[in-house]
C-alpha positions in Angstrom: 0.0 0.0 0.0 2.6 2.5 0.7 4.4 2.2 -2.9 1.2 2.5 -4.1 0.4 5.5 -2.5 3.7 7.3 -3.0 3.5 6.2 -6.6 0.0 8.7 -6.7 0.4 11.3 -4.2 3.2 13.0 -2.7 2.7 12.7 1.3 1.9 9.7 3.1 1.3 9.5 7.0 1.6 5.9 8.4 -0.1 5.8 12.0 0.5 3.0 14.4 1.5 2.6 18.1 4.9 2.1 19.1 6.6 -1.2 18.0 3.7 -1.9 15.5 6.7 -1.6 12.4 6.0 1.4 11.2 9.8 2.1 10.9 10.2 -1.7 9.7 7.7 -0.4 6.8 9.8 2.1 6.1 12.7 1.2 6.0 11.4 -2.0 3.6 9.9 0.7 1.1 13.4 2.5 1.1 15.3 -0.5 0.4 13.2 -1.1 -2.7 13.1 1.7 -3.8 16.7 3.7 -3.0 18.2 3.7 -6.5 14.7 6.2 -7.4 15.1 8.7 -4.3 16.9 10.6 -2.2 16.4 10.2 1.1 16.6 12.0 4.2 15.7 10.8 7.4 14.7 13.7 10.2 14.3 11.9 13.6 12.8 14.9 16.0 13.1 12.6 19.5 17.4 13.1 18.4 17.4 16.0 17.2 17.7 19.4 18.9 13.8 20.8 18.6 14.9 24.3 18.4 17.2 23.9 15.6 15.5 20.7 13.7 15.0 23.3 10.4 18.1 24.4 10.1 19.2 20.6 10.5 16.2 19.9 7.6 18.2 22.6 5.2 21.4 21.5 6.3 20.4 18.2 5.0 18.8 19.8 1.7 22.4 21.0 0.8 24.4 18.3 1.2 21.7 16.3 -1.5 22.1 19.4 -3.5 26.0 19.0 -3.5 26.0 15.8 -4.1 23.8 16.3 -7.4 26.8 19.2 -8.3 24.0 21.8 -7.4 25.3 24.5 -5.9 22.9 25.7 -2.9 22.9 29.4 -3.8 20.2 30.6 -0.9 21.1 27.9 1.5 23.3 29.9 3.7 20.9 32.9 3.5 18.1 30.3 4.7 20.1 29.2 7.5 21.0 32.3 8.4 17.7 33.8 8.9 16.4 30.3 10.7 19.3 31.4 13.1 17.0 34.3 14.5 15.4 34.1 18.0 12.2 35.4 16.7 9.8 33.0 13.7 8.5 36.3 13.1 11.8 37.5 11.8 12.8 34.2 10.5 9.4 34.3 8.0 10.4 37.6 7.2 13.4 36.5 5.4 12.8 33.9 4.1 9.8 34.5 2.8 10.4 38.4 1.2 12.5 39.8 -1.5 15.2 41.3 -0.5 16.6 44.6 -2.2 19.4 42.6 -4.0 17.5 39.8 -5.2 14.2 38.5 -7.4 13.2 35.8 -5.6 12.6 35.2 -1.8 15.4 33.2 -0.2 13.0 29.8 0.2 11.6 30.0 -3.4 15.4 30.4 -4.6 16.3 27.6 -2.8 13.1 25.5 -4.4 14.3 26.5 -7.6 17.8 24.5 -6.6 15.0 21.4 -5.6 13.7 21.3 -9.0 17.3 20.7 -10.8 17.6 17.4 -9.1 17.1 13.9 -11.3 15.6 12.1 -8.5 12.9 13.2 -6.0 13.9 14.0 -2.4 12.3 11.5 -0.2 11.8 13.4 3.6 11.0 10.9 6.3 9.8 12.2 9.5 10.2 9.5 12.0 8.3 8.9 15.8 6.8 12.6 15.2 4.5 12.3 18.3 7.6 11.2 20.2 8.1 15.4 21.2 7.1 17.4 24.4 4.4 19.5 24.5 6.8 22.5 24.3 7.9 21.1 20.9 4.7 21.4 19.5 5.7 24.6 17.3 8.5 23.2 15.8 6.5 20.4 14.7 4.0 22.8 13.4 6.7 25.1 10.9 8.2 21.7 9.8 4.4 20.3 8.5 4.1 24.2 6.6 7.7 24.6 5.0 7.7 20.4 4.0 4.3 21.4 2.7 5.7 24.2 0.5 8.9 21.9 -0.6 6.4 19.5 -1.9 5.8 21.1 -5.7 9.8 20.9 -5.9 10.9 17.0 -6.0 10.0 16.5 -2.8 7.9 14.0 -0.8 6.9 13.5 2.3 6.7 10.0 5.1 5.7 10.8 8.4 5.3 8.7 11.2 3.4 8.8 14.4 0.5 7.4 16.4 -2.6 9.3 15.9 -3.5 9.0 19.7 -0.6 10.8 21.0 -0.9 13.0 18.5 -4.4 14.1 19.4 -2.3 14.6 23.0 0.0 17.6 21.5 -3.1 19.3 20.1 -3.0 17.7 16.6 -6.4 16.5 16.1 -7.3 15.0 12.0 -8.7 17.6 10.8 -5.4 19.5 11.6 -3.2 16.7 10.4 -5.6 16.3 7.6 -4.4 20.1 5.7 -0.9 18.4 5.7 -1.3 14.9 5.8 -4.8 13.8 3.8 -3.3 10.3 3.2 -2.7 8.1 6.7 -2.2 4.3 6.3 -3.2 2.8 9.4 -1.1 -0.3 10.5 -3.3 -3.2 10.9 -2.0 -6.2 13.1 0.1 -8.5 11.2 -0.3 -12.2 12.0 2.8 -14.0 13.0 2.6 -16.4 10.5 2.6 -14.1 7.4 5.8 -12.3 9.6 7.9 -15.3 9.4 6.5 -16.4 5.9 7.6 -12.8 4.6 11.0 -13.6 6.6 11.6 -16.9 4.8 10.8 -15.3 1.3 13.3 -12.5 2.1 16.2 -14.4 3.1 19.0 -15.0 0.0 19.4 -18.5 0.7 17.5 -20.5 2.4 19.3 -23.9 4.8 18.2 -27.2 5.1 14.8 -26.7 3.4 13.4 -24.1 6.2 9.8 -23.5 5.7 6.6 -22.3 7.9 5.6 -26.0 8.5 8.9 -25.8 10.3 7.5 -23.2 13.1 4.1 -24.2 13.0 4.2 -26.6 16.0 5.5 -23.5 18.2 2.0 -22.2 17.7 0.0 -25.7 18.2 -0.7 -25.2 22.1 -3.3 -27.9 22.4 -0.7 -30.4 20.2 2.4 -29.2 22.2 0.7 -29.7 25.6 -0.9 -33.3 24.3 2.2 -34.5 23.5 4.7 -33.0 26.5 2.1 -34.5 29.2 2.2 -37.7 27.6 6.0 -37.5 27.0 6.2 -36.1 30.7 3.4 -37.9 32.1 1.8 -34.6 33.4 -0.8 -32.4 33.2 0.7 -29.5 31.0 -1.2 -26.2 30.0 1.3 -24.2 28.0 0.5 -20.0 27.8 2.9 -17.5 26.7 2.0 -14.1 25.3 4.2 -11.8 23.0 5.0 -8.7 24.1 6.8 -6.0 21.0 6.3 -8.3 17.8 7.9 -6.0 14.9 8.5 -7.6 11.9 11.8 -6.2 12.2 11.9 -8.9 15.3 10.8 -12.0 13.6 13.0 -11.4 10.9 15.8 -11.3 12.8 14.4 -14.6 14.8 13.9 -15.9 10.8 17.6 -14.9 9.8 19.4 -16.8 12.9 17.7 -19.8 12.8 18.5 -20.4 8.8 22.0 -19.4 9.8 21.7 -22.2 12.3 20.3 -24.5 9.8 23.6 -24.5 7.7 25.2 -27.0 10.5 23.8 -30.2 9.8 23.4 -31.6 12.9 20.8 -28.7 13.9 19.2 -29.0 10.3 18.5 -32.8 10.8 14.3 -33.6 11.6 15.2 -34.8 15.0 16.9 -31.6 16.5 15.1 -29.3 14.4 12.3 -28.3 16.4 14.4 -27.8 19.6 16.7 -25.6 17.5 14.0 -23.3 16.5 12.4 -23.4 20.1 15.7 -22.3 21.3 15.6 -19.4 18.9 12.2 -18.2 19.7 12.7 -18.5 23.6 16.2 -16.4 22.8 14.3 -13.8 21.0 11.0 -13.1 22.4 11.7 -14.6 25.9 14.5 -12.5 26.9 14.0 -12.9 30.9 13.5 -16.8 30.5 16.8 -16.9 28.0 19.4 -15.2 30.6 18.8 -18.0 32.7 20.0 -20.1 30.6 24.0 -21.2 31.5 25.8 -21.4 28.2 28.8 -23.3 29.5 27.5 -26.4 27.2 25.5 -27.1 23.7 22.3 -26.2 22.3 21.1 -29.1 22.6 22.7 -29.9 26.1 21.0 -25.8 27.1 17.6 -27.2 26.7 16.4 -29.4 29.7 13.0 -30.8 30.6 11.2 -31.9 34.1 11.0 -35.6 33.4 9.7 -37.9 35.7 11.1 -41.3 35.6 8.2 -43.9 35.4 10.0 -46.8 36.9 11.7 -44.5 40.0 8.2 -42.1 40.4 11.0 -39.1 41.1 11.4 -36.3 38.7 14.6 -35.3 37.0 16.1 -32.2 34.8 17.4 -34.3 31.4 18.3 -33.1 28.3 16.1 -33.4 24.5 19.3 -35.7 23.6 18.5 -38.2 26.8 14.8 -37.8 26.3 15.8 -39.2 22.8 17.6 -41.9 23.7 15.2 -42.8 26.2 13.0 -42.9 23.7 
């Protein structure tokens, strides 16, 4: 959805909450798409809010220069965004002066328009401000506004809700932003199917089929009560699922998978519950001692049918003893 948007209109806003991979998105599109664009990434939670446009134009430049553009009003701009007052900073940059035609900001648009490729402005966690950061935000939606006839356009990213917070209700967001894609939950099986189809090589055959028993409760805890002869009822929840997360949960495992005795059937399944305990289990994973194997790390309760007493063994002895 977003290349098709940006393929039609010229600003995009992508609203979701925080970890819902609105970055991830992003970032995806850019990869794509880098050779056609260039980009320029403004991050307002880093940046110093009471200089973030002069660090917008200082960006501008260094594309310009790049292109073998010389910025001729880029100095001028910077200068007069170096005033204490926006009254005086509108004033020049937005009149003639006595020595020029054209205002210093529609000189410098002028520069804009000589570039081959579009200027792609991402505006990332734009929510992510104090309330006493609200202007800044303001004058960056108006001037990126008034860049967007000249090869420019225009991501931004935040979270509706907390912008509502800052005073930034839709129908204000709406005058700068009229296209908003909202981020819908993404099942984690299509994550770790789009992980699989974007790796460059894939080990040892890896596949969803592969996870899918990780995601089986009712099979998992049917066949660990028999194994364990006990009453199991498994729960876990996930807490900050990105799809930048199961990707990198994806990549390591098929990195794994290129030793074969993790690849084989047999170990296979512990391999990638070691993985997904490592990655979205973090408190449960430090436990963990790593003075031995994988496969020697992961230990069940097991109690012994002939003794009646319950032991710690690993999968490998639960193999053998089966």
């Amino acid at each position: 959805r977003l290349s098709l948007y940006l393929s039609k209109v010229d600003v995009v806003g992508i609203n979701g909450t925080w970890g819902s991979g609105k970055s991830f998105l992003v970032d995806e599109y850019i990869e794509r798409n880098c050779d056609n664009y260039e980009i320029i990434k403004v991050e307002p939670l880093t940046c110093d809010m009471s200089s973030i446009e002069s660090y917008l134009f200082q960006q501008l430049e260094k594309v310009l220069l790049a292109n073998r553009i010389y910025p001729r009003y880029s100095r001028k701009i910077q200068r007069a965004l170096s005033e204490n007052s926006w009254g005086k900073q509108l004033y020049h940059l937005f009149n003639i002066s006595e020595t020029d035609e054209l205002t210093a900001f529609e000189g410098f648009c002028q520069d804009l328009d000589k570039l081959e490729n579009k200027i792609l402005l991402v505006y990332e966690d734009i929510d992510r401000i104090s309330k006493e950061n609200r202007d800044q935000i303001a004058r960056l939606f108006d001037l990126s506004q008034k860049m967007v006839p000249h090869n420019v356009k225009v991501i931004y990213q935040f979270d509706i809700k907390k912008m509502e917070t800052l005073d930034f209700n839709r129908d204000y967001l709406e005058k700068y932003i009229p296209y908003i894609i909202n981020l819908t939950d993404i099942s984690i099986k299509n994550m770790i199917i789009n992980g699989l189809e974007e790796l460059e090589y894939v080990n040892a055959d890896l596949k969803w089929d592969d996870f899918r028993f990780l995601f089986r409760q009712r099979i998992t805890d049917y066949f660990l009560g028999k194994e364990f002869n006990t009453s199991l009822n498994m729960q876990y929840k996930f807490q900050n699922v990105t799809p930048r997360k199961v990707k990198m949960f994806v990549t390591e495992i098929n990195m794994v998978m290129e030793q074969e005795e993790f690849a084989n059937k047999e170990n296979r399944n512990t391999v990638i519950a070691f993985f997904f305990l490592k990655h979205f289990f973090d408190d449960l994973y430090r436990q963990m001692n790593f003075e031995n194997s994988l496969l020697e790390e992961m230990k069940f309760s097991y109690k012994n049918r002939n003794t009646g007493k319950s032991e710690k063994i690993t999968i490998l002895e639960l193999i053998e003893r089966h």
